[in-house]
Every structure is written in structure tokens, then in C-alpha cells.
C-alpha positions, 0 to 999 in steps of 0.5 A: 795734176793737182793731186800731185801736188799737195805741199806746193798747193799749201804753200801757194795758199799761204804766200796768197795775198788772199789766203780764204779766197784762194783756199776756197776755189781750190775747195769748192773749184778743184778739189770736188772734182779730183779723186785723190791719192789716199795721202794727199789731204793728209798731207796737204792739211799738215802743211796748211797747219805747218804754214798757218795761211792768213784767212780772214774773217770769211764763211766760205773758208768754213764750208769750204774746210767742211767740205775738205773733210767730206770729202777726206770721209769719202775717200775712207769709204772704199765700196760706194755700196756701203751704208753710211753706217758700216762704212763709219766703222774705219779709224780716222788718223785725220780727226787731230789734224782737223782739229788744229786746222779748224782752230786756226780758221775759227780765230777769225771765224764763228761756228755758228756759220755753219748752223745758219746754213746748215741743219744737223739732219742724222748722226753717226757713232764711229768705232771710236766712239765718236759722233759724225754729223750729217749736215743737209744744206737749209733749203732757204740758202741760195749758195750754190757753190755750197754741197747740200751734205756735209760731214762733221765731227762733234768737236769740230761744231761744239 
């Protein structure tokens, strides 16, 4: 049912009165278990931007934004028997998006949350040329809500 509903999803985050809280069960409690339609979280991320949700100074909102790209990568990669490395080589229409999105959570937010949980363990070169970082989870952190791999552009962490 929430795979259908990327606009209202936005919506109720933005009018909650605790915007990073909401945004980040829905993340790290809904959204790493739903296959979503090919549309979904480009929708969804546009509406987040064209609503500017209120988070507040939170790690999670971090990770959990991350995570919501991970997993964006993942629905770009159609045969889960590809190697990483070949299944990079798409076009990635979000990347701006991302971009303005993580700007807003980084106005109450430091990049360097994701250096104290994360470690940059590989790199990718996509066909634009552009770097997509493989993050692994450091093993000293106890965040179980947290994946253990994560993708990133360079831009997003510079």
C-alpha cells in the first residue's frame, strides 16, 4: 500500500510534528522491505524538496537518506547478477535531486556523520564519470537499524 502513495508519504512527513522521526521509520521500518514501482522515489523525493520537511539536527535523517539512495541504486540495477561494476554503467536522472535534498538535511546536519559511522571501503566510476562510493558500516558501531553498505555519490560526502 505505500508503494502507492509517494506524495501523501511526503506530505505526512512535512506536516509531522517531527519531521526526522517520521522520515526515518518510514526509511529504516517500511521502505527497506517494499519493492518499489520505478517512479516511486523519484516522486517521492521531489515532493520532499517541494515541501521542505522541518528535520532537525539528527544522524539518523542522514543514514536514513543514504539508505533511501541505496536503495534508488538498487532498483536501477535490473539483473541482481550483475557485478556492481557494469550495473553502474545506467544514467542516474536522480543524482540533482539528491543533491537539493541532501542540502536541505545538511542545513541542520554534518557530513561528518557519515565518516564516524561509515568507512569508504571501494569506489565506482559511473558512465558519466562520476564516483559512486561503497560505504561498509565501521564494525565499532552498535546501530542495528543502520545497513552495513550503503552507496554514495562523491558530491554528496564533499
Amino acid at each position: 500500500m505505500l508503494s502507492r502513495l509517494p506524495n501523501e508519504l511526503a506530505i505526512a512527513i512535512t506536516i509531522s510534528s517531527n519531521p526526522s522521526m517520521y522520515f526515518t521509520e518510514l526509511i529504516f521500518g517500511r521502505f527497506c522491505n517494499i519493492k518499489f514501482h520505478d517512479d516511486f522515489i523519484k516522486i517521492f523525493v521531489n515532493r520532499l524538496i517541494l515541501e521542505k520537511p522541518d528535520f532537525n539536527m539528527n544522524r539518523d535523517v542522514v543514514i536514513a537518506t543514504l539508505t533511501l539512495y541505496s536503495i534508488y541504486l538498487g532498483m536501477q540495477i535490473n539483473d541482481p547478477d550483475k557485478s556492481m561494476q557494469l550495473s553502474f554503467f545506467i544514467f542516474d536522472p536522480l543524482t540533482k535531486e539528491f543533491e537539493k535534498f541532501l542540502e536541505m538535511i545538511f542545513r541542520t546536519n554534518t557530513k561528518e556523520i557519515i565518516f564516524e559511522l561509515y568507512d569508504v571501503i571501494d569506489s565506482l566510476k559511473t558512465s558519466e564519470n562520476r564516483i559512486i562510493n561503497i560505504l561498509e558500516l565501521k564494525k565499532n558501531v552498535s546501530a542495528s537499524t543502520f545497513p552495513v553498505r550503503l552507496y554514495s555519490r562523491d558530491i554528496f560526502m564533499n
